[in-house]
C-alpha positions as CSV (number, residue, x, y, z in Angstrom):
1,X,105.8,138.1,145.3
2,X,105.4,138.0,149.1
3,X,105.6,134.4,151.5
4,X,106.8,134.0,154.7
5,X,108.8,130.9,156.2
6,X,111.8,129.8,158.1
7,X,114.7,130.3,156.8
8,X,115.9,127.2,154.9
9,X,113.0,126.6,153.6
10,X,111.7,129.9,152.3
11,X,109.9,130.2,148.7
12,X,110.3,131.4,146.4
13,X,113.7,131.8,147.0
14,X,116.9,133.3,145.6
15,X,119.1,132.0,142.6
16,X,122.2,129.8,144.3
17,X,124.5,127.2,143.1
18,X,122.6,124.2,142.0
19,X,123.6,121.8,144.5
20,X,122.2,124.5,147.5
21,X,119.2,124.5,145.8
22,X,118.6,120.7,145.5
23,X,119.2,121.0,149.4
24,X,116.9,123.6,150.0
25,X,114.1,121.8,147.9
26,X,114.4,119.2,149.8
27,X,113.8,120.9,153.1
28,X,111.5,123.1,152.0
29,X,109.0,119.8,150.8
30,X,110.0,117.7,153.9
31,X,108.6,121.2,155.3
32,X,105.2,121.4,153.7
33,X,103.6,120.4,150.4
34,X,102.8,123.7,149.2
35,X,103.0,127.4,149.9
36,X,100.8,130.1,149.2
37,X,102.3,133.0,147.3
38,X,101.2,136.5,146.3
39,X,102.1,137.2,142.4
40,X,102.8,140.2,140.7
41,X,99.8,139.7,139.1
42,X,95.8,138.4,140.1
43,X,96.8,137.5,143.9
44,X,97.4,134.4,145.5
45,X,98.3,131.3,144.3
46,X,99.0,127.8,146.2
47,X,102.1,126.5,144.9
48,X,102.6,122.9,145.2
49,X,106.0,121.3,145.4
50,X,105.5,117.8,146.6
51,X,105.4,115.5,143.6
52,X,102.8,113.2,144.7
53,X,100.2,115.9,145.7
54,X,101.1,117.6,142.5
55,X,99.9,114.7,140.7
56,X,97.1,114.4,142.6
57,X,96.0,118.1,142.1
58,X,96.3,117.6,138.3
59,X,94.5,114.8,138.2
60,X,91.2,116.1,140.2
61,X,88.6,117.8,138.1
62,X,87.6,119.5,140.9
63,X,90.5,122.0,140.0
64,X,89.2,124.4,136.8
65,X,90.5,126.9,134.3
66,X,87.3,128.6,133.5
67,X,87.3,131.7,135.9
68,X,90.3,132.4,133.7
69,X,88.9,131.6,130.6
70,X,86.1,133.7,130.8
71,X,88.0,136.5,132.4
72,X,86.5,136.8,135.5
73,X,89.4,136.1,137.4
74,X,92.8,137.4,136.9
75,X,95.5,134.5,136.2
76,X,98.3,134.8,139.4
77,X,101.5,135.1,137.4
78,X,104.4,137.1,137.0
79,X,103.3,138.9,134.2
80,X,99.9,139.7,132.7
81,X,99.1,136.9,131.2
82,X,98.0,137.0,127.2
83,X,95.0,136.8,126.3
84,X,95.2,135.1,123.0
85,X,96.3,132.5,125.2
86,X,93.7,132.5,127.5
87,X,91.0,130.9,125.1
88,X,93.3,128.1,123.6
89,X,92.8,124.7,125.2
90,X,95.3,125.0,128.2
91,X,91.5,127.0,129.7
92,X,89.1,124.9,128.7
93,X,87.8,122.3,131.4
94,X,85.9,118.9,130.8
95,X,83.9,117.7,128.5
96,X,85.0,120.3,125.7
97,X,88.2,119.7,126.7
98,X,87.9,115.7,126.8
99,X,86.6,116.0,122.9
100,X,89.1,118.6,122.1
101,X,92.1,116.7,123.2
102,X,90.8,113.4,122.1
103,X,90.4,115.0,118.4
104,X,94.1,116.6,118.7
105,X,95.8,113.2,120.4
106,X,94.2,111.3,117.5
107,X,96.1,113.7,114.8
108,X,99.4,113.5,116.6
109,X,99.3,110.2,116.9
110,X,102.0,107.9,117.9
111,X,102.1,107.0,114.4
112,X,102.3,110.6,113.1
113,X,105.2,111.1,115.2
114,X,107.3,108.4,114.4
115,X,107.0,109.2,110.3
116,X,108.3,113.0,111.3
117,X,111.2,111.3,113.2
118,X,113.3,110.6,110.0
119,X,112.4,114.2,108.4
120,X,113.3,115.6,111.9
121,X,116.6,113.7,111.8
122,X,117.0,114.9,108.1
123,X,116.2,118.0,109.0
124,X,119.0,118.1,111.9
125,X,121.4,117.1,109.3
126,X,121.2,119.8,107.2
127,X,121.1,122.4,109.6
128,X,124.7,120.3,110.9
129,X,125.7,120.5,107.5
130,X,125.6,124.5,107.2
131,X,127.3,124.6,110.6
132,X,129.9,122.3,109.2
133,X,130.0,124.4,106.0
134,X,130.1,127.8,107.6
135,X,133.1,126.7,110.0
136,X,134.7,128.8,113.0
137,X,132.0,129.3,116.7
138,X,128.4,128.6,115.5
139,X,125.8,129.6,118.0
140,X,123.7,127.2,118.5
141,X,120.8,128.2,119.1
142,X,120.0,130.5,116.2
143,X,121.6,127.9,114.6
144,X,120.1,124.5,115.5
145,X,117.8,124.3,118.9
146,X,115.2,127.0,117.6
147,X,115.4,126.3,113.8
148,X,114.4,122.5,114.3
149,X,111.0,122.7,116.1
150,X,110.0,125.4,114.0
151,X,110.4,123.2,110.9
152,X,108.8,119.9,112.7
153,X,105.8,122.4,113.8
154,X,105.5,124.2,110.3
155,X,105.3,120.4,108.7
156,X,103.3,119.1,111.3
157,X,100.6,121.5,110.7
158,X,101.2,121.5,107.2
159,X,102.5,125.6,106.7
160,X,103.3,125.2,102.7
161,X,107.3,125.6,102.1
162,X,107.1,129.1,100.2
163,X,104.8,130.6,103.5
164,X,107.7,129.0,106.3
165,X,109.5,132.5,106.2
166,X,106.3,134.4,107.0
167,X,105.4,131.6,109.6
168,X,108.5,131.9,111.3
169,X,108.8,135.4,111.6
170,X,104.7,135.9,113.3
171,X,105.6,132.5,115.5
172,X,108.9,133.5,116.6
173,X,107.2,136.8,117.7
174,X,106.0,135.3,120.9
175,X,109.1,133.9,121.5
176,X,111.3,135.4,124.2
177,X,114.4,135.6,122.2
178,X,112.4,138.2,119.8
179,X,112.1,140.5,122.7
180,X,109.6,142.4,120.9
181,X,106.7,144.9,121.9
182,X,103.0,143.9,123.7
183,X,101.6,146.0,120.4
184,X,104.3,144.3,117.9
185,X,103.7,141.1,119.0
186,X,99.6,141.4,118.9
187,X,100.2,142.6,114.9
188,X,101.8,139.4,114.6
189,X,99.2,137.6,116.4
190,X,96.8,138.7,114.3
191,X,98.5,138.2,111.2
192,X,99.1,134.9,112.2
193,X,95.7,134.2,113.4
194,X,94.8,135.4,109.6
195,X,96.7,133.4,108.1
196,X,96.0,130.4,109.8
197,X,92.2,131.0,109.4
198,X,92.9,131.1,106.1
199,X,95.3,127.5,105.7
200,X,92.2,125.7,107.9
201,X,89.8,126.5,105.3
202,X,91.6,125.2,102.6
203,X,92.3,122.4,104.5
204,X,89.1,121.8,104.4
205,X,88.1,121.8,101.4
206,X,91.5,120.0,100.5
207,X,92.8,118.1,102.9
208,X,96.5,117.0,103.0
209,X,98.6,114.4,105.1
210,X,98.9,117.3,107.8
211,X,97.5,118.1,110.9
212,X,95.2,120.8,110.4
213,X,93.5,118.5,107.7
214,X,93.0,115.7,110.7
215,X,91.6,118.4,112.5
216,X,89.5,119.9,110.1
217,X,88.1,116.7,109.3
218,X,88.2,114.8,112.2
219,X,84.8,113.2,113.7
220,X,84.7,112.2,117.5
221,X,81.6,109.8,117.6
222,X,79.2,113.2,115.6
223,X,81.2,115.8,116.8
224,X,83.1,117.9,114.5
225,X,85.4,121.1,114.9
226,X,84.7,124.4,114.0
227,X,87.0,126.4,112.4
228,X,87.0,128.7,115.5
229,X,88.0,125.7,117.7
230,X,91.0,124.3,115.8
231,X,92.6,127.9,115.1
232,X,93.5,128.2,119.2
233,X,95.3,124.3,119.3
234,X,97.4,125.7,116.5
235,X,98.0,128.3,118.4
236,X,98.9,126.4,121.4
237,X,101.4,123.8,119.6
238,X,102.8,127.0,118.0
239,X,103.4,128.8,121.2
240,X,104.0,126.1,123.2
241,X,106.0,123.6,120.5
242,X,108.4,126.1,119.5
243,X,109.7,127.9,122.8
244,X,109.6,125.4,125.3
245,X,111.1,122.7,122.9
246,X,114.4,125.0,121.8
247,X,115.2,125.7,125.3
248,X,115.0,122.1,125.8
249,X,117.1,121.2,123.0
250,X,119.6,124.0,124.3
251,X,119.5,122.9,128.2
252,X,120.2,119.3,126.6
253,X,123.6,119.7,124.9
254,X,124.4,122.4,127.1
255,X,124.2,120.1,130.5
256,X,125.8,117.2,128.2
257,X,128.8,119.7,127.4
258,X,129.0,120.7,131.3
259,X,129.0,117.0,132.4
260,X,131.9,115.0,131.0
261,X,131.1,111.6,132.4
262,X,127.9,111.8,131.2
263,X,128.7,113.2,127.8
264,X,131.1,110.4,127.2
265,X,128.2,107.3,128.5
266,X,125.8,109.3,125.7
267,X,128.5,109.1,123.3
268,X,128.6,105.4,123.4
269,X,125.5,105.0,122.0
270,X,123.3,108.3,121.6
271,X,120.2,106.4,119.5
272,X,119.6,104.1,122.4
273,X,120.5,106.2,125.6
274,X,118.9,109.1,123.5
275,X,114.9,108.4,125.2
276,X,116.0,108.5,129.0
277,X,118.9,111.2,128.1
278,X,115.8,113.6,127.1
279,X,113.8,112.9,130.5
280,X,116.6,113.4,132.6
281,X,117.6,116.5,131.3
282,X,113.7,117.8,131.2
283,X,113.9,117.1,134.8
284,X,117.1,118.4,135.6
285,X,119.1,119.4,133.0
286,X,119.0,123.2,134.1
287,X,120.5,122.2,136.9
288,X,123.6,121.2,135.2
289,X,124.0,124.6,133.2
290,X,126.5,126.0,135.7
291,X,123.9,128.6,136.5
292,X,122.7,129.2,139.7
293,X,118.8,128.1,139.8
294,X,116.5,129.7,142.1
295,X,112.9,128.8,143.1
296,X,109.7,130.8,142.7
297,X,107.0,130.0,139.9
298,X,104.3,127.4,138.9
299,X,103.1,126.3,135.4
300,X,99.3,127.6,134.4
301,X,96.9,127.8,137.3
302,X,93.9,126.4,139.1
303,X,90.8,127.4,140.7
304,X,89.1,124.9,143.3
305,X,85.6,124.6,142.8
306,X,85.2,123.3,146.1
307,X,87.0,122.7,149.3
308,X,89.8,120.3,148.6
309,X,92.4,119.0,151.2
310,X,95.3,117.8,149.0
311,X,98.8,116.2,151.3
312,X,96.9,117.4,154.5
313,X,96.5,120.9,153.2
314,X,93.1,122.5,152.9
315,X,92.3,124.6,149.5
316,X,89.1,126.4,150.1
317,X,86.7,127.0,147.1
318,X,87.8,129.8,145.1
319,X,91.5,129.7,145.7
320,X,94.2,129.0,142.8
321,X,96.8,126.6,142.7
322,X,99.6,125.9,140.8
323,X,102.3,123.4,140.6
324,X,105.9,124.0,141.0
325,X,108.0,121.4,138.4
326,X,111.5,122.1,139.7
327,X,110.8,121.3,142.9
328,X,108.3,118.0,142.1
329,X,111.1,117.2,140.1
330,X,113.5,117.2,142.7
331,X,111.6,115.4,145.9
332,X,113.5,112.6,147.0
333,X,110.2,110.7,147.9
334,X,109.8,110.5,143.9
335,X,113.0,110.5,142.7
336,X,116.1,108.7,144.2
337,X,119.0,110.9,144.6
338,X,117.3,113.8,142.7
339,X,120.6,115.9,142.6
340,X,122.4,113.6,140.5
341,X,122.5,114.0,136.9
342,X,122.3,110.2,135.4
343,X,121.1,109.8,131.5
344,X,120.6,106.5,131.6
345,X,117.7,107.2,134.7
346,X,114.4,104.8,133.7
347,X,112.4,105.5,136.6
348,X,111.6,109.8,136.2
349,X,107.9,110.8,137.3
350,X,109.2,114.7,136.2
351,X,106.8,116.8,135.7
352,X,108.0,118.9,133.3
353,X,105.1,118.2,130.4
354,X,102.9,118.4,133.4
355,X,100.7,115.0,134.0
356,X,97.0,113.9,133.8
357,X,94.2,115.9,131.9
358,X,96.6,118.8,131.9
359,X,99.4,116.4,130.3
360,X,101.2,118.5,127.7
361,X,99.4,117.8,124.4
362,X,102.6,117.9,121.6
363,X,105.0,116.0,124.7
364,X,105.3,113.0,121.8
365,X,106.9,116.2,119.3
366,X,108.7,117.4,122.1
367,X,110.2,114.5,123.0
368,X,110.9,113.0,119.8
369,X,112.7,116.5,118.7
370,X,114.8,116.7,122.2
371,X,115.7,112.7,121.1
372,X,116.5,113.4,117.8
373,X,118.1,116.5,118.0
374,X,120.5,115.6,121.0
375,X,121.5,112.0,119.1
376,X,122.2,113.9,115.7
377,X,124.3,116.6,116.8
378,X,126.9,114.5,118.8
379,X,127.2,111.5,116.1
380,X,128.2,113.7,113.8
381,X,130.1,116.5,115.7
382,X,131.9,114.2,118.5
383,X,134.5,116.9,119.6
384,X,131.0,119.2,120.6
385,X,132.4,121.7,122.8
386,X,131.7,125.2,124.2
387,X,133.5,128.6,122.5
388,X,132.6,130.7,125.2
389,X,129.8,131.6,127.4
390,X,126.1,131.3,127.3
391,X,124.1,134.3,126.9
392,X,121.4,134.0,129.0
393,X,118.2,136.5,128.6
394,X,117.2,137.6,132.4
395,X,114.6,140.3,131.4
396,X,112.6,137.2,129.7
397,X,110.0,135.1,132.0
398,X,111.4,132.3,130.7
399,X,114.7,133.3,130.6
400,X,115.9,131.8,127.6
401,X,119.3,131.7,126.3
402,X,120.1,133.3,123.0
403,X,123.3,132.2,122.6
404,X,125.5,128.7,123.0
405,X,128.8,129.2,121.4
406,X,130.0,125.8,119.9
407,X,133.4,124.8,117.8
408,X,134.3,121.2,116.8
C-alpha cells in the first residue's frame, strides 16, 4: 500500500501506542477527509476518515457494489477478496437489495432478538459453568467469546442440535483463528453451501420458528425468495455473525480487564450500563487492549457511478471508496474526547456496524450477544482477571486473538 503525506499525518500509518494514534487521527482528519491508497490488491481506493463524510458516502446511492459483484472490477483490499463472498448481499445495490434486506430485517426482528436474549444469557451460563467446573486459567476465547455466537447463529437459523458439530466445524473454517488453507476452506464452503441448500428446502416444506423458515416463506408485497437468494444471507450472517462478534466479545472483557475504573463503574450494575458498555467498546475498545493500533484499511468498497464531491473532495466516476471506522470513530468533531474510554458514553455515532443502506444487517445479534455476554461473565465471575498474555494472530487480516488467559 503506497500514499504520500506529511509527516504527522501520514496513512496508513504504523502500529504505536494508543494514545499516539488518537493524536495522529486527529491530525490526519483536521488534515483532509480522505486519502487515496494503493492496495495490495485491485488498485486504488479513497479511504474516508472523517465521520461526517463517511456517513454521507454511505448513505448516497450513487456509490455501488456491482462492478464487484459481477467481477469486472477487482475489490481494493489487502487480500484477494473471496468470492463466495462476493455474491452475498454486502454486493448487491438497490432495489434487490431494498427487498432483500427488508425480507431479512423482518426475520430478525426486534422481536426475534429479544426472545434469543434469555437463551443467549442461558447459553453464557453454561459455558461459565464448565469454566467454573474445569478450574485453573481458562482461555477465553475458545472457551466463551467464539462458542456463544456460534450457538445464537446455529439457533437463529435453525441448524438442528445433532448437525451443530458439523456446522461449527464448515463455519469456523472461514474464521481467522482456523488458519486453514484457500482449498480447505473452499471444501468447507461447499459442504456448507450443501448443507444449507439442503436445511432451506426443508424449511420449506416445514417451516419452524427459525430464520431460514421466515425467509423461505417470507412475502414482500408478491415477491418471494428463491432458494438461491436466501443461501448467500446465510452465508453472510455466518461469516459475518460469528467472526466479527467473538472478537467483539474478546475486545470487550479484555479492555474492561485493562481499565480498572471502568471495570469497577460496569460492576455496579452490568444489566443496565451493559447497552452503552457495548458501543463504547465497538468504538474503541481496541484501543484499550494495551496493543499498539495502527491505521491503514477500510470496510467493503465503493465504486462512484458518477462524479461525486463528498467534504470538498471530488471522486470521479469509476473510482472506489472505502470508509475507515477507526478513524470516523475517533474525529473529535463526532465524538467528544474520543480518546477516552467511558462505558457509560450515550451519545457514540461509531461506525463500527457501518451506517445507512450498508448498515450491518445482524447489528441487533451482535449487539445483544456483546450485551449479554459482557453482563453474564462479570456477575458471575466478579474477580475476572487476566492469567497471562493475549495471543494475538498477526498473519490474520483481522488479526484476531486466539487466546485470553483468565482465572477468578
Amino acid at each position: 500500500m503506497t500514499t504520500h503525506h506529511d509527516a504527522g499525518t501520514e496513512f496508513p500509518f504504523a502500529a504505536r501506542p494508543a494514545a499516539e494514534a488518537v493524536q495522529h487521527l486527529r491530525r490526519l482528519m483536521a488534515d483532509r477527509p480522505m486519502t487515496k491508497v494503493t492496495m495490495p490488491h485491485g488498485g486504488d481506493v479513497w479511504i474516508v476518515h472523517r465521520n461526517q463524510a463517511a456517513r454521507q458516502m454511505l448513505s448516497d446511492q450513487r456509490f455501488v457494489r456491482e462492478p464487484f459483484r459481477t467481477g469486472e472490477r477487482e475489490v481494493p483490499f489487502f487480500v484477494p477478496f473471496p468470492d463466495f463472498l462476493r455474491t452475498t448481499l454486502q454486493f448487491e445495490d438497490p432495489p434487490q437489495h431494498t427487498k432483500l434486506r427488508k425480507l431479512v430485517q423482518k426475520a430478525i426482528s426486534p422481536r426475534r432478538v429479544r426472545d434469543m436474549r434469555d437463551s443467549a444469557a442461558a447459553f453464557a451460563n453454561q459455558l461459565i459453568d464448565t469454566m467454573i467446573t474445569r478450574g485453573g486459567v481458562r482461555n477465553l476465547v475458545a472457551e466463551y467469546a467464539v462458542p456463544l455466537p456460534i450457538e445464537m447463529l446455529s439457533s437463529l437459523l435453525g441448524v438442528p442440535s445433532a448437525d451443530r458439530e458439523k456446522f461449527e466445524r464448515w463455519s469456523s473454517s472461514t474464521l481467522s483463528v482456523a488458519g486453514r488453507t484457500e482449498q480447505e476452506i473452499t471444501a468447507d464452503m461447499g459442504e456448507l453451501a450443501a448443507y444449507m441448500t439442503d436445511l432451506i428446502a426443508k424449511r420449506r416444506a416445514e417451516p419452524h420458528d427459525d430464520l431460514l423458515s421466515s425467509l423461505a416463506h417470507a412475502h414482500e408485497r408478491d415477491e418471494t425468495l428463491t432458494d438461491a437468494e436466501i443461501l448467500p444471507i446465510a452465508f453472510l450472517l455466518i461469516v459475518g455473525g460469528f467472526d466479527n462478534t467473538a472478537n467483539f466479545l474478546t475486545t470487550g472483557v479484555l479492555s474492561l480487564l485493562r481499565s480498572d475504573e471502568q471495570r469497577a463503574l460496569f460492576m455496579t450494575d452490568p444489566d443496565a450500563l451493559a447497552p452503552t458498555a457495548a458501543e463504547e467498546i465497538l468504538r474503541h475498545g481496541a484501543f484499550m487492549m494495551g496493543q499498539p493500533v495502527g491505521g491503514g484499511g477500510g470496510l467493503v468498497p465503493f465504486v462512484a457511478t458518477q462524479d461525486v464531491i463528498i467534504d470538498g473532495q471530488l471522486i470521479t466516476a469509476g473510482e472506489a471508496v472505502s470508509i475507515d471506522p477507526t478513524a470516523a470513530n475517533h474525529d473529535p468533531d463526532a465524538v467528544t474526547d474520543p480518546g477516552r474510554f467511558d462505558i457509560t458514553r450515550t451519545d457514540n455515532p461509531h461506525l463500527m456496524l457501518s451506517y445507512g443502506l450498508h448498515h450491518c444487517l445482524g447489528a441487533p445479534l451482535a449487539r445483544m450477544e456483546l450485551q449479554v455476554g459482557m453482563a453474564e461473565i462479570f456477575k458471575r465471575l466478579p474477580n475476572l482477571r487476566l492469567a497471562g498474555e493475549p495471543v494475538v494472530r498477526y498473519d490474520v487480516l483481522t488479526q484476531p486473538m486466539t487466546d485470553l488467559p483468565v482465572t477468578w
